[in-house]
C-alpha positions in Angstrom: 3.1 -9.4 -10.1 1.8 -7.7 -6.9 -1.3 -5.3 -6.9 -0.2 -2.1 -6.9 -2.2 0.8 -5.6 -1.6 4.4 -6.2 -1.7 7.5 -3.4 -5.5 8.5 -2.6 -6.7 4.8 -4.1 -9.1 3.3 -1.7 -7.7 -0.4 -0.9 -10.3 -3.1 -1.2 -8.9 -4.8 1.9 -7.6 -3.6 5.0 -3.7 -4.7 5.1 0.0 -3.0 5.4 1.4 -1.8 2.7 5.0 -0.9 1.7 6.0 1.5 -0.5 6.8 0.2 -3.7 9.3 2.1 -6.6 8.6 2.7 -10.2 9.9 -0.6 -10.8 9.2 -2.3 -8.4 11.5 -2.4 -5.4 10.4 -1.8 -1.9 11.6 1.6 -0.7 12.5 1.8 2.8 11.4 0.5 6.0 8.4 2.2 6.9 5.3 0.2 7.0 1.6 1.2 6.6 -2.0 -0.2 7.7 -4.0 0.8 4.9 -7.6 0.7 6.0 -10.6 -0.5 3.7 -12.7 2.1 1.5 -10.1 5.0 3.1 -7.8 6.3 0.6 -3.8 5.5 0.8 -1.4 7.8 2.1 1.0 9.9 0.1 4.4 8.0 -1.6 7.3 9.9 -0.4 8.3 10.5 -4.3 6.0 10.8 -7.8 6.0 7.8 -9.6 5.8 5.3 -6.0 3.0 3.1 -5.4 1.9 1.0 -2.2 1.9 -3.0 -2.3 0.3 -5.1 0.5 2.3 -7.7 1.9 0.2 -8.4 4.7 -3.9 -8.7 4.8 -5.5 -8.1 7.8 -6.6 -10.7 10.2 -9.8 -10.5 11.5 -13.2 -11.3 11.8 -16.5 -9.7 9.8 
């Protein structure tokens, strides 16, 4: 299972995120960059979550 992360949770990693439904399922087509230590946007319905499905490439 995919790490799940809720609105206003700060990612560990930076990476785009998809919103995710209550069980499970992608919602939609919109895409986010979710930035490191910055909390994640509002889900556009309670209960949503964001999953990464792409880290960030680069370098430290």
């Amino acid at each position: 299972m995919a790490e799940k992360y809720r609105p206003g949770q700060k990612p560990p990693d930076s990476a785009q995120f998809k919103e995710a439904g209550p069980r499970g399922g992608i919602v939609g087509k919109t895409e986010i960059t979710g930035i490191e230590g910055k909390p994640l946007p509002p889900t556009s319905k309670p209960g949503n979550t964001w999953v990464p499905v792409d880290k960030t490439k680069h370098n430290k």
